[in-house]
PDB file of N, CA, C and O in Angstrom:
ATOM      1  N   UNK A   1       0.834  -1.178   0.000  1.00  0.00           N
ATOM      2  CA  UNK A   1       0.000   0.000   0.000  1.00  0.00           C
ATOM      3  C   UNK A   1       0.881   1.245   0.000  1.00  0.00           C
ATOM      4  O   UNK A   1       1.668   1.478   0.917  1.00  0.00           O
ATOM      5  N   UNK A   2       0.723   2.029  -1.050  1.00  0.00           N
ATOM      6  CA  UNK A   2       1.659   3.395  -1.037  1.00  0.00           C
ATOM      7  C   UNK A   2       1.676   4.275  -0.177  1.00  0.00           C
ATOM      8  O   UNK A   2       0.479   4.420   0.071  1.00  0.00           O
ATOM      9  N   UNK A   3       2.324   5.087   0.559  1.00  0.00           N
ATOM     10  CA  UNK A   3       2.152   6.078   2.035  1.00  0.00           C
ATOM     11  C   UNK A   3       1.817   7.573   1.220  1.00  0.00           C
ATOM     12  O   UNK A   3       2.554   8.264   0.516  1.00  0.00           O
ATOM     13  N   UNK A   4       0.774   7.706   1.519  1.00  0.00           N
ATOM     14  CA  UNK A   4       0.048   8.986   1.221  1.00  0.00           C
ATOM     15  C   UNK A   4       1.239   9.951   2.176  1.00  0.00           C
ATOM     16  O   UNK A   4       1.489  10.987   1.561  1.00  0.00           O
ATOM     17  N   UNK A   5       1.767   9.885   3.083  1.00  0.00           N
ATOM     18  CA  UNK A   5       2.919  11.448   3.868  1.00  0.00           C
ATOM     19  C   UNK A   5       3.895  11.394   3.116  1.00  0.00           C
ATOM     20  O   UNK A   5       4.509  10.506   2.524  1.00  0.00           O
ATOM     21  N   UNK A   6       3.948  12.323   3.206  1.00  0.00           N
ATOM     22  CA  UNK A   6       5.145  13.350   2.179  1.00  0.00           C
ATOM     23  C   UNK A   6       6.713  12.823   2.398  1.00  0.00           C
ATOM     24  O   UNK A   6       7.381  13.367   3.277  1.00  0.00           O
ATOM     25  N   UNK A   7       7.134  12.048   1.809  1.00  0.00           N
ATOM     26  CA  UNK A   7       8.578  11.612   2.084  1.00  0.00           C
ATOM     27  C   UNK A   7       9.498  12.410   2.779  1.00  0.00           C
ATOM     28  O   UNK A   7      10.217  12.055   3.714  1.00  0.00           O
ATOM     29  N   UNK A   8       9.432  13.392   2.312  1.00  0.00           N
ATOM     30  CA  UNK A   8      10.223  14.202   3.656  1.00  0.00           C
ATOM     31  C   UNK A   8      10.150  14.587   4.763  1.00  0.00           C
ATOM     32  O   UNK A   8      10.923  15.273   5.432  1.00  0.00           O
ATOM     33  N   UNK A   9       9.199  14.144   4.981  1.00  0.00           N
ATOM     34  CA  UNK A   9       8.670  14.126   6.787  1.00  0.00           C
ATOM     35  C   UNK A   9       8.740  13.086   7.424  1.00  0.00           C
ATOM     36  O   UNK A   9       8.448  12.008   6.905  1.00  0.00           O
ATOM     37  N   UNK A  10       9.185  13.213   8.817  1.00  0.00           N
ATOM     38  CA  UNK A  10       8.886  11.878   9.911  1.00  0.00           C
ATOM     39  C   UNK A  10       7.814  11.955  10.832  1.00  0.00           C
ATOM     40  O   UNK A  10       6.943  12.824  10.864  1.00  0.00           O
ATOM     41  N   UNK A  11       7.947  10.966  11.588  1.00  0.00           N
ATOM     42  CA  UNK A  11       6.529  10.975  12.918  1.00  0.00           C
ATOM     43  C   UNK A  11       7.471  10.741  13.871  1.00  0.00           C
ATOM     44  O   UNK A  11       8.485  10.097  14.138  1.00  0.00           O
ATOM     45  N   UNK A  12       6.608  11.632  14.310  1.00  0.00           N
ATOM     46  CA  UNK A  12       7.477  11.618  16.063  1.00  0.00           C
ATOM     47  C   UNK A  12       6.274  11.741  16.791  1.00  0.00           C
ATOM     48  O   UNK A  12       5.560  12.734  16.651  1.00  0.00           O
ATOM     49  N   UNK A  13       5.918  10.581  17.750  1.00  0.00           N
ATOM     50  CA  UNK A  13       5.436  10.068  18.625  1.00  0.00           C
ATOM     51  C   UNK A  13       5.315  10.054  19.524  1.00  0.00           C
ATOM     52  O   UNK A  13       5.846   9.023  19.937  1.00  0.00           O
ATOM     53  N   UNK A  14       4.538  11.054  20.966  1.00  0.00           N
ATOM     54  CA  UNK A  14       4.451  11.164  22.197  1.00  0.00           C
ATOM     55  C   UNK A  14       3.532  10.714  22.674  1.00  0.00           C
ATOM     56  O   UNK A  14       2.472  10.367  22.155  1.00  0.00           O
ATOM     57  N   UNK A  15       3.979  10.670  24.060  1.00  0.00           N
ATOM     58  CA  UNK A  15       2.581   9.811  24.947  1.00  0.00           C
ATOM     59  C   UNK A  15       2.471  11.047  26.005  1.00  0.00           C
ATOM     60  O   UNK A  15       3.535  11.201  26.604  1.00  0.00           O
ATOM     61  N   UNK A  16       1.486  11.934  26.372  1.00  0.00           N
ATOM     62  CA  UNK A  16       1.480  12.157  27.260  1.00  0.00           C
ATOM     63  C   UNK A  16      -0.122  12.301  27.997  1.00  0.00           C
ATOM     64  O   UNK A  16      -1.186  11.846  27.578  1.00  0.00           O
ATOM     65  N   UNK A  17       0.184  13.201  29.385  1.00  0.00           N
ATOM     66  CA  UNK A  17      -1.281  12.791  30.007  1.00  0.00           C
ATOM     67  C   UNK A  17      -2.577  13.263  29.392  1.00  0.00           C
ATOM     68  O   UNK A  17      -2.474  14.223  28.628  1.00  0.00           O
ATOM     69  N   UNK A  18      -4.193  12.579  29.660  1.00  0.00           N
ATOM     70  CA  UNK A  18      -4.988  13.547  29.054  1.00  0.00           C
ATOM     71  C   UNK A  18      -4.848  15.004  29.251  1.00  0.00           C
ATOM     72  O   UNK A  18      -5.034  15.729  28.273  1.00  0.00           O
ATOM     73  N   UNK A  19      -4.514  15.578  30.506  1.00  0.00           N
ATOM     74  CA  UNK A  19      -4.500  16.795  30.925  1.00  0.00           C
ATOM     75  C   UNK A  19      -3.811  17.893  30.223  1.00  0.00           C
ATOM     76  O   UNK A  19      -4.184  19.063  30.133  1.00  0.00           O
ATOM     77  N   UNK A  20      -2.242  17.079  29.508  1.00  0.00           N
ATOM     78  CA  UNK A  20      -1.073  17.758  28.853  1.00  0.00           C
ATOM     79  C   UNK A  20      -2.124  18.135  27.613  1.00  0.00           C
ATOM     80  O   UNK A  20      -2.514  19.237  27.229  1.00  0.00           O
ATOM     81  N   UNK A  21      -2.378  17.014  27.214  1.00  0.00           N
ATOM     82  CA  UNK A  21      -3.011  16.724  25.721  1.00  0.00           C
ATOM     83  C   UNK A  21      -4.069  18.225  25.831  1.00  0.00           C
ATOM     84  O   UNK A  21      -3.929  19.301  25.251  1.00  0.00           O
ATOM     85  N   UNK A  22      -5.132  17.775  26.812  1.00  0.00           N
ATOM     86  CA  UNK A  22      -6.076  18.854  26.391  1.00  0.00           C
ATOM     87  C   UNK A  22      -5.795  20.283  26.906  1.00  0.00           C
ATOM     88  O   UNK A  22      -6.558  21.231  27.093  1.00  0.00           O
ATOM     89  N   UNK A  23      -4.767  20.176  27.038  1.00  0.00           N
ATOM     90  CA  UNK A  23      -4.296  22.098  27.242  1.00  0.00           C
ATOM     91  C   UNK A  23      -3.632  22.132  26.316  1.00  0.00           C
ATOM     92  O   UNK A  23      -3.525  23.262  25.840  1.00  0.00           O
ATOM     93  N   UNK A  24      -2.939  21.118  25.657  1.00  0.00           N
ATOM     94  CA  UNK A  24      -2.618  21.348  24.332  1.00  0.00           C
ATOM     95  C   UNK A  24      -3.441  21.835  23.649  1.00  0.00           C
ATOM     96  O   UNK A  24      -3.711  23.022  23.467  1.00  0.00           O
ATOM     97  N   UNK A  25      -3.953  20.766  23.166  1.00  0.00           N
ATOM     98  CA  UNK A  25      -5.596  21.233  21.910  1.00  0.00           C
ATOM     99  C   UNK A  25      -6.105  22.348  22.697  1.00  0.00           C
ATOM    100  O   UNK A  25      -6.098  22.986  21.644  1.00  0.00           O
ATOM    101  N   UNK A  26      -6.461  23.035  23.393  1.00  0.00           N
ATOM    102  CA  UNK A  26      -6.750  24.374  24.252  1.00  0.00           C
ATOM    103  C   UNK A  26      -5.791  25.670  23.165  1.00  0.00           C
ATOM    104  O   UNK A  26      -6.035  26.465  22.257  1.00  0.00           O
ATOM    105  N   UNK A  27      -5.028  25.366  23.707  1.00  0.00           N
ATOM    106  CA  UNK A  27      -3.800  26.654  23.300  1.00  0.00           C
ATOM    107  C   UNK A  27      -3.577  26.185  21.708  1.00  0.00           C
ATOM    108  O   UNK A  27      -3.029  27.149  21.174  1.00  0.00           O
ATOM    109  N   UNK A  28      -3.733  25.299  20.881  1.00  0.00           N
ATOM    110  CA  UNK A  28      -3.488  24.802  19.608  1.00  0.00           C
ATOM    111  C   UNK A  28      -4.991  25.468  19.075  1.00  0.00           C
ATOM    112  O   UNK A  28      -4.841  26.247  18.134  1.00  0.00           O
ATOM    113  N   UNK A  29      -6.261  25.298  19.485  1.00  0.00           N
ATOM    114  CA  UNK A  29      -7.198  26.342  19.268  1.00  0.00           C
ATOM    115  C   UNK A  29      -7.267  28.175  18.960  1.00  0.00           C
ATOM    116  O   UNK A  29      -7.495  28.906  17.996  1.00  0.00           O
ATOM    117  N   UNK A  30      -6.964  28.313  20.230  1.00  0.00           N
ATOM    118  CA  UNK A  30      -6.450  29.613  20.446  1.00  0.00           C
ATOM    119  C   UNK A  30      -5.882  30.026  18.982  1.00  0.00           C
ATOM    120  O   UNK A  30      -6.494  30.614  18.090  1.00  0.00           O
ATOM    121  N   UNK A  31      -4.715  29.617  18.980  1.00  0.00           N
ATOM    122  CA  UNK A  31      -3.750  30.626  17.913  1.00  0.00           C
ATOM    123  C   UNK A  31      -4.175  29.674  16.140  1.00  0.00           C
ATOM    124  O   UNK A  31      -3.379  29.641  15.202  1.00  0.00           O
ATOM    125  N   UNK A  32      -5.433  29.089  16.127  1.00  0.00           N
ATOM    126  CA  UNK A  32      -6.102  28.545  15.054  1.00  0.00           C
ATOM    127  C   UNK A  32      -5.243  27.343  13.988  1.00  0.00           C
ATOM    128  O   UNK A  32      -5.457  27.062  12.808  1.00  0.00           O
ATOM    129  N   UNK A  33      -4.228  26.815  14.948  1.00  0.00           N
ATOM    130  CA  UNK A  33      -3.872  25.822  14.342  1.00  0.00           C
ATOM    131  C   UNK A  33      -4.115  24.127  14.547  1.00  0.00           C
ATOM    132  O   UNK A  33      -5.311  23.942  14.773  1.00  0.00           O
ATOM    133  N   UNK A  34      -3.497  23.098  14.538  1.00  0.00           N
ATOM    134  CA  UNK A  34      -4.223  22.183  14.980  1.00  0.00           C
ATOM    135  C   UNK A  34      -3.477  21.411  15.829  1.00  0.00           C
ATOM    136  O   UNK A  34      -2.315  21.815  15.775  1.00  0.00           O
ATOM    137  N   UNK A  35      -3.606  20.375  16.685  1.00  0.00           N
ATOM    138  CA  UNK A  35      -2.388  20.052  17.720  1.00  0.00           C
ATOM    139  C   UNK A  35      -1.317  19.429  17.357  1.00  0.00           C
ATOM    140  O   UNK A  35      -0.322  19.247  18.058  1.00  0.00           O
ATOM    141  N   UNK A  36      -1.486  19.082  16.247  1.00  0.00           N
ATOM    142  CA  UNK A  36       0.223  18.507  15.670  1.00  0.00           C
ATOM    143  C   UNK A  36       1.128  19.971  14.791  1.00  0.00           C
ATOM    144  O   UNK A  36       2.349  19.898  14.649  1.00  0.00           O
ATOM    145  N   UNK A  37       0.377  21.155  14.299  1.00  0.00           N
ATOM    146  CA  UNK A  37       0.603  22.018  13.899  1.00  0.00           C
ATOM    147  C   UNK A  37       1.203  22.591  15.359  1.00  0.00           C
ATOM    148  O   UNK A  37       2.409  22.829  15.424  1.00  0.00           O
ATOM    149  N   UNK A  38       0.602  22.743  16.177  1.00  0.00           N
ATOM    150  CA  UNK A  38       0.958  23.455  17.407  1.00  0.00           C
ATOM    151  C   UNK A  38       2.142  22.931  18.375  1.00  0.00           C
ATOM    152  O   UNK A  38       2.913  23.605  19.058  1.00  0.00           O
ATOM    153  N   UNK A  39       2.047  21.343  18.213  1.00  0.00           N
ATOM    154  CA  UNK A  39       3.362  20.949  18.911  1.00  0.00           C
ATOM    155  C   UNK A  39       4.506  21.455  18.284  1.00  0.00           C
ATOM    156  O   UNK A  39       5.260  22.212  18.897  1.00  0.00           O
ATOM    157  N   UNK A  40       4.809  20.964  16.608  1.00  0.00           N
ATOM    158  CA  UNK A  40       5.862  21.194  15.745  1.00  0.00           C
ATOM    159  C   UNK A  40       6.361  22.173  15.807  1.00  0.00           C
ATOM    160  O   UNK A  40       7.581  22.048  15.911  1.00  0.00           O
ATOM    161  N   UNK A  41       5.964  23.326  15.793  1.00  0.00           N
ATOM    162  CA  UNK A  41       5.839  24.865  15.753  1.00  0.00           C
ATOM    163  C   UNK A  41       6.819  25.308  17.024  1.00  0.00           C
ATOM    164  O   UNK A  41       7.822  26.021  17.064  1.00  0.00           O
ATOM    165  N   UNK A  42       5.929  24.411  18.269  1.00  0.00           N
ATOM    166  CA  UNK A  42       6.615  24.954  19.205  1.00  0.00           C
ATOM    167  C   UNK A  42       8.026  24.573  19.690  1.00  0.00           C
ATOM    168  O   UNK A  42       8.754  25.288  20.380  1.00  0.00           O
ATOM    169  N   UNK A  43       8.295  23.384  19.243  1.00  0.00           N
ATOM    170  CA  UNK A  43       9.079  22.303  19.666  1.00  0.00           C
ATOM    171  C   UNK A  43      10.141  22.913  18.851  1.00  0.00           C
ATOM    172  O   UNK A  43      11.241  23.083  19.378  1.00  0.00           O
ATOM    173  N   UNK A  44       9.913  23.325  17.412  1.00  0.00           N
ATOM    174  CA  UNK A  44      10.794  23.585  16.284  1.00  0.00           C
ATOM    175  C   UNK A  44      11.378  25.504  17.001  1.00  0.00           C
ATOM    176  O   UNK A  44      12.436  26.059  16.704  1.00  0.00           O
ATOM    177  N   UNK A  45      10.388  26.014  17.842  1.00  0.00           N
ATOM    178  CA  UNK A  45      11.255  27.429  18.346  1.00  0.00           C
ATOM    179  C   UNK A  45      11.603  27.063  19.348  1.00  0.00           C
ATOM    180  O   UNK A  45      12.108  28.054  19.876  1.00  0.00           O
ATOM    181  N   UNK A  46      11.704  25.920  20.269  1.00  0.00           N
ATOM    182  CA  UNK A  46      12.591  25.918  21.535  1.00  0.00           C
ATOM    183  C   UNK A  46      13.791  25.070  20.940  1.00  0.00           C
ATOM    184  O   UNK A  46      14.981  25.174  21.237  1.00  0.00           O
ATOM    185  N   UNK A  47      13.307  24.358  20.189  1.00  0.00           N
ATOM    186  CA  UNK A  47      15.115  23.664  19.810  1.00  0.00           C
ATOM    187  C   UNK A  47      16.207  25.030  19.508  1.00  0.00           C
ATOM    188  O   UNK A  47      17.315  25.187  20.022  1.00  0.00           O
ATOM    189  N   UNK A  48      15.347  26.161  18.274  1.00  0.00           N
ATOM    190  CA  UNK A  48      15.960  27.013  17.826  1.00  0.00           C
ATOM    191  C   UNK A  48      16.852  28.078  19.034  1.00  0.00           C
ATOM    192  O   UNK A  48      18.047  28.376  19.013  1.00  0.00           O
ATOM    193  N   UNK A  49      15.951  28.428  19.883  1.00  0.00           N
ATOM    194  CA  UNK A  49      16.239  29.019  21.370  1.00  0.00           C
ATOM    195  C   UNK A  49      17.214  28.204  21.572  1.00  0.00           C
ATOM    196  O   UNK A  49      18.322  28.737  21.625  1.00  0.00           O
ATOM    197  N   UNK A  50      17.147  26.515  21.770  1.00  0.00           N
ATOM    198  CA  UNK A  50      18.283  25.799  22.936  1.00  0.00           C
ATOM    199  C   UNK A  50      19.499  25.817  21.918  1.00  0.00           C
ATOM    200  O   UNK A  50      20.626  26.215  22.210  1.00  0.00           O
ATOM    201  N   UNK A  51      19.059  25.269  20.530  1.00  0.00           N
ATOM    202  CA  UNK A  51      20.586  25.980  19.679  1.00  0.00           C
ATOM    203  C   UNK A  51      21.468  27.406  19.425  1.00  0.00           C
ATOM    204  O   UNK A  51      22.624  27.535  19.022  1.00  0.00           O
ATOM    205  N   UNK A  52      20.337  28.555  19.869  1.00  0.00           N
ATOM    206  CA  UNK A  52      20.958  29.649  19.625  1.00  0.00           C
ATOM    207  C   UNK A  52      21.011  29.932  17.758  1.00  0.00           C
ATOM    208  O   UNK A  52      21.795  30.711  17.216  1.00  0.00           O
ATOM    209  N   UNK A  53      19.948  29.060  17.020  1.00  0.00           N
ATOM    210  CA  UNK A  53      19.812  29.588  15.705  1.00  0.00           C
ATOM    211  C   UNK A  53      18.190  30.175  15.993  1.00  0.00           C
ATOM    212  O   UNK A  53      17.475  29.829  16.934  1.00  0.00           O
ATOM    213  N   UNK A  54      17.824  31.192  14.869  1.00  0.00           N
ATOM    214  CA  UNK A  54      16.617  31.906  14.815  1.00  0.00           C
ATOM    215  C   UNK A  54      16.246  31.527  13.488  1.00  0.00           C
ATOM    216  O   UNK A  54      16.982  31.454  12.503  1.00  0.00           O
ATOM    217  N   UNK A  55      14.723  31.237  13.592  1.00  0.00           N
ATOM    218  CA  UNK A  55      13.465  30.595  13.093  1.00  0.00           C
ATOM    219  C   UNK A  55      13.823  31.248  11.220  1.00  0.00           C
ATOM    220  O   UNK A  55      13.280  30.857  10.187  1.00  0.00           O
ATOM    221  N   UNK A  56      14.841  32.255  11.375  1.00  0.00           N
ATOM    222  CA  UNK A  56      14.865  32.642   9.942  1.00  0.00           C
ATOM    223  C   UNK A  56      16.086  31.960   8.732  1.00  0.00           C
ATOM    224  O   UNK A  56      16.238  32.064   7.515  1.00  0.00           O
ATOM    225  N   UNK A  57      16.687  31.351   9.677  1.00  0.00           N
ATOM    226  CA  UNK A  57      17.644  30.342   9.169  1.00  0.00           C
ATOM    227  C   UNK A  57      16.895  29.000   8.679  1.00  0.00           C
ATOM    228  O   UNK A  57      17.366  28.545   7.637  1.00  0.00           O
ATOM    229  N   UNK A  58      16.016  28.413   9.132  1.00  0.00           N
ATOM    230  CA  UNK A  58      14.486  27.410   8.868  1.00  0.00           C
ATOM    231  C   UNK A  58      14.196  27.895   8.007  1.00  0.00           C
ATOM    232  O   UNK A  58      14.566  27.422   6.932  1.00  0.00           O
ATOM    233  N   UNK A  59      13.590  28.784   8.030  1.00  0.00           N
ATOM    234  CA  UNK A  59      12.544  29.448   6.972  1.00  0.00           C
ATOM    235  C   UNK A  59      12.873  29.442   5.463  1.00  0.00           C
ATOM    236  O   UNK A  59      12.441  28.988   4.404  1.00  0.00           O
ATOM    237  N   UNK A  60      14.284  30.505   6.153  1.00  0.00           N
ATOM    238  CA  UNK A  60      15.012  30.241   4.665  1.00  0.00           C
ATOM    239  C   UNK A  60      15.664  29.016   3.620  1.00  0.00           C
ATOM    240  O   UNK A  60      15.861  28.899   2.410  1.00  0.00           O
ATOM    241  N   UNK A  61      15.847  28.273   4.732  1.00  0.00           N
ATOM    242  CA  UNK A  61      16.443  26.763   4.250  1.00  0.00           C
ATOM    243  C   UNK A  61      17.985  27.086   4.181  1.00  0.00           C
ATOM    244  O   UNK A  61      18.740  26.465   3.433  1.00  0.00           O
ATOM    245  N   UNK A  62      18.316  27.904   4.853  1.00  0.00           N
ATOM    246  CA  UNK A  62      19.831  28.176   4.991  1.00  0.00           C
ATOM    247  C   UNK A  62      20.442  27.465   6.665  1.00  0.00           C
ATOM    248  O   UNK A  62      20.143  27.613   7.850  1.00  0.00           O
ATOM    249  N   UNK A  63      21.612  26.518   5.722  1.00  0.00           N
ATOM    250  CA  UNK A  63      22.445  26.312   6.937  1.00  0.00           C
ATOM    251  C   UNK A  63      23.712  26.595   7.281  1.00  0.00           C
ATOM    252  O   UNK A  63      24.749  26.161   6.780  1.00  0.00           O
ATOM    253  N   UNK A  64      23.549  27.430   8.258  1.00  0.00           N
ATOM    254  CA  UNK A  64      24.801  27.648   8.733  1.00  0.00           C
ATOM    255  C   UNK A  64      26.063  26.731   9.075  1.00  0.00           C
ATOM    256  O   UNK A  64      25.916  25.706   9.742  1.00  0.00           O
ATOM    257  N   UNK A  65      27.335  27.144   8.585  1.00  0.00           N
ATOM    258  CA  UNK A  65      28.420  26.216   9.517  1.00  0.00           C
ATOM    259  C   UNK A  65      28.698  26.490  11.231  1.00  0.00           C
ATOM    260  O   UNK A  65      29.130  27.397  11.942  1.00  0.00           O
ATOM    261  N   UNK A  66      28.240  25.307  11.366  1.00  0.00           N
ATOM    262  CA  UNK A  66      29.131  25.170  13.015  1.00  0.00           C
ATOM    263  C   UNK A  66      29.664  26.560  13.244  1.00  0.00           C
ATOM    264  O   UNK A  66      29.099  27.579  13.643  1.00  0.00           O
ATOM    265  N   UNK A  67      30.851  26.333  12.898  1.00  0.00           N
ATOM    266  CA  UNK A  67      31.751  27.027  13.089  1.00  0.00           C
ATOM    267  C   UNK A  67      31.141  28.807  12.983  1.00  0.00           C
ATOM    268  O   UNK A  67      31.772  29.533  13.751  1.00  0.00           O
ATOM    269  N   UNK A  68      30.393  29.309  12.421  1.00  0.00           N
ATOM    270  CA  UNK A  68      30.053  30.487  12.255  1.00  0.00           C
ATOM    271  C   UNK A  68      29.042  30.928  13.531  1.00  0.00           C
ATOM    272  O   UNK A  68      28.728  32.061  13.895  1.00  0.00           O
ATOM    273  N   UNK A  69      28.655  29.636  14.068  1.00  0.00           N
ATOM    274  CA  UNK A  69      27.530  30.075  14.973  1.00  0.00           C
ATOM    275  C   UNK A  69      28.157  30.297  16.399  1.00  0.00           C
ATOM    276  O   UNK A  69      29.316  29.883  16.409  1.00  0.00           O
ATOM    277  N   UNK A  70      27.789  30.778  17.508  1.00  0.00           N
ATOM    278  CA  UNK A  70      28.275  31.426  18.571  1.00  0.00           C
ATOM    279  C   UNK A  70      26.973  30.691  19.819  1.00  0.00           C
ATOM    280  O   UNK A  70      25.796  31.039  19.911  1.00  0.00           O
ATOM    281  N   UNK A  71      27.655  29.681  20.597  1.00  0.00           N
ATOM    282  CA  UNK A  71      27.224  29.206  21.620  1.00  0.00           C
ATOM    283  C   UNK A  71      26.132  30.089  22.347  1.00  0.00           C
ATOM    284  O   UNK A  71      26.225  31.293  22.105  1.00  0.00           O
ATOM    285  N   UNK A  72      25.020  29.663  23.277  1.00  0.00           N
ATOM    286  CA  UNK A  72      24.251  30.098  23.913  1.00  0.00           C
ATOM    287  C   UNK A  72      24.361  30.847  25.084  1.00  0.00           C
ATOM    288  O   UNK A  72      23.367  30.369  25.631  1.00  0.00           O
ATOM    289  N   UNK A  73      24.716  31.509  25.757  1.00  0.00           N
ATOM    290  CA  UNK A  73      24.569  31.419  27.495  1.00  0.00           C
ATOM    291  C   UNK A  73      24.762  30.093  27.768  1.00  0.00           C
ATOM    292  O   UNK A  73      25.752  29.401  28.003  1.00  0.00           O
ATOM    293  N   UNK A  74      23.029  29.810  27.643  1.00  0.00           N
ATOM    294  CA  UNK A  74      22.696  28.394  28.099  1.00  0.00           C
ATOM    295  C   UNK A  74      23.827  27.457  27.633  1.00  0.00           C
ATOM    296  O   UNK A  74      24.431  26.991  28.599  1.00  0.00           O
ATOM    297  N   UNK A  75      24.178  27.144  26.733  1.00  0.00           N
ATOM    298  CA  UNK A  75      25.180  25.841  26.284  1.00  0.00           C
ATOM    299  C   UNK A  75      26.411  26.261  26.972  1.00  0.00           C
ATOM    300  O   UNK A  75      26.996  25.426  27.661  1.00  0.00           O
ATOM    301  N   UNK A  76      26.954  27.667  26.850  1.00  0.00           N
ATOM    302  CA  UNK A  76      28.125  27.898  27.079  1.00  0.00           C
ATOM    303  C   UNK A  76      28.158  27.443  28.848  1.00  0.00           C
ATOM    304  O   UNK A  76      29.174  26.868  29.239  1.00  0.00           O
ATOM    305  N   UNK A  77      27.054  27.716  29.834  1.00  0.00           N
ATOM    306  CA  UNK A  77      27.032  27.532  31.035  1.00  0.00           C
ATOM    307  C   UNK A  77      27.157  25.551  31.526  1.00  0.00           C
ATOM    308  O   UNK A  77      27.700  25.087  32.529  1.00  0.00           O
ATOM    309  N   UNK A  78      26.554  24.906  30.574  1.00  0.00           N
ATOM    310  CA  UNK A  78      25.921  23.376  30.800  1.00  0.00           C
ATOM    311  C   UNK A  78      27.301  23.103  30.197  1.00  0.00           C
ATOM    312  O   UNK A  78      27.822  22.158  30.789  1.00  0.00           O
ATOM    313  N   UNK A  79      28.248  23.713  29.010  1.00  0.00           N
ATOM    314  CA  UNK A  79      29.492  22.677  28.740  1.00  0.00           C
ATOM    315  C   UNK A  79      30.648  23.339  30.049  1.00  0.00           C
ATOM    316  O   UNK A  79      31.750  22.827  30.243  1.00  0.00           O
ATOM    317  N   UNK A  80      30.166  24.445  30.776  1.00  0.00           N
ATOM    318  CA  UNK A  80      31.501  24.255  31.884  1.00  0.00           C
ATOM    319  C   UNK A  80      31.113  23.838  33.044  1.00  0.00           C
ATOM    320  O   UNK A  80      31.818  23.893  34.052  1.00  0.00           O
ATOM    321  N   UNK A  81      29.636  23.259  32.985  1.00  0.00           N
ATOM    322  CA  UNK A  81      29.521  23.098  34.271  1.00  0.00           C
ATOM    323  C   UNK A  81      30.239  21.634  34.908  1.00  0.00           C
ATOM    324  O   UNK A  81      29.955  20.852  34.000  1.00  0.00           O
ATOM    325  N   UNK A  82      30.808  21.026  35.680  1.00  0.00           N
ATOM    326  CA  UNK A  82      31.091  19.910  36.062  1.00  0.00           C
ATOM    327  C   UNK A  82      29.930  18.847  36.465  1.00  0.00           C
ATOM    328  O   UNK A  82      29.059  18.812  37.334  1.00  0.00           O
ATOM    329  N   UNK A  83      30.383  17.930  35.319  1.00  0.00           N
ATOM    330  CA  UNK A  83      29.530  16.688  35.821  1.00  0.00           C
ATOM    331  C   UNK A  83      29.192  15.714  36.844  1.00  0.00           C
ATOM    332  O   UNK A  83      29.987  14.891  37.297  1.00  0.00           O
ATOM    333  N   UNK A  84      28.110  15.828  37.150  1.00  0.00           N
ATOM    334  CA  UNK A  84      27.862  14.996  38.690  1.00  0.00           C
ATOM    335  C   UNK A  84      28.817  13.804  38.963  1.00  0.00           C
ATOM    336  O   UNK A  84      29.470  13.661  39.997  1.00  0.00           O
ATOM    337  N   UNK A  85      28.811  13.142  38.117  1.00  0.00           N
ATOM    338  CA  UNK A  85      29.548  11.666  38.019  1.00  0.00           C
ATOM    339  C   UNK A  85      30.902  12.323  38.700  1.00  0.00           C
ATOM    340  O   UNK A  85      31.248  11.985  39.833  1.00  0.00           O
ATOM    341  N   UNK A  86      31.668  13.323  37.894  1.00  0.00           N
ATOM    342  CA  UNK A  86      32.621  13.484  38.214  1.00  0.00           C
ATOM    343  C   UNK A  86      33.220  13.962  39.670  1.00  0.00           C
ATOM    344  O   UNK A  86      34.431  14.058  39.870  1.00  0.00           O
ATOM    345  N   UNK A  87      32.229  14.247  40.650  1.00  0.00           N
ATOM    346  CA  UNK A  87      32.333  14.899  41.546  1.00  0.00           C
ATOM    347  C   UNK A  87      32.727  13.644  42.675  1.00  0.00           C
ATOM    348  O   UNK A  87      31.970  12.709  42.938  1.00  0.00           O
ATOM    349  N   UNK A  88      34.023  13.845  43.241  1.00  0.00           N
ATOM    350  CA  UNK A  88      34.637  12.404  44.223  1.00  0.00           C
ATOM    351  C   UNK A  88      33.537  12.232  45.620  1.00  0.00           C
ATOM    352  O   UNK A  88      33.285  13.065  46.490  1.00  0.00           O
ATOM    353  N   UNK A  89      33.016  10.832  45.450  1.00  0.00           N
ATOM    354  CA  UNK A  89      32.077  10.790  46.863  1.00  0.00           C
ATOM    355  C   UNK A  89      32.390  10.983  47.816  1.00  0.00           C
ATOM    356  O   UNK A  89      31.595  10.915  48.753  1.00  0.00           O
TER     357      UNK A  89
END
């Protein structure tokens, strides 16, 4: 049977509670999209936030090198912080 989704897309699969779910679809209402529109969306600007790239680098279909991009706060703080493991009992 042939797959009607668009080859360039994947599924990504969550489980969470009814409660998560329906404040999802709540707030996925609101701003008139639908709850898989509304997860993607959001999920796709906090990765962008936790990478320190902006939503216009996506948009455009432009990728930057590594090397050109400039660490977060956030990343720059989590790669000096010392790892638990490492800490002598």
């Amino acid at each position: 049977m042939p797959s009607t989704q668009n080859p360039s897309s994947n599924v990504i699969k969550l489980r969470v509670p009814p409660e998560t779910r329906d404040l999802i679809s709540r707030a996925a209402a609101l701003t008139g999209k639908s709850r898989s529109q509304f997860v993607r969306d959001s999920a796709l600007r906090r990765a962008l936030d936790v990478l320190g790239h902006d939503e216009e680098d996506v948009e455009d279909g432009r990728e930057d090198d590594e090397e050109d991009r400039k660490p977060s706060a956030a990343l720059r703080k989590l790669m000096t912080a010392k790892a638990p493991w490492d800490d002598p009992a």
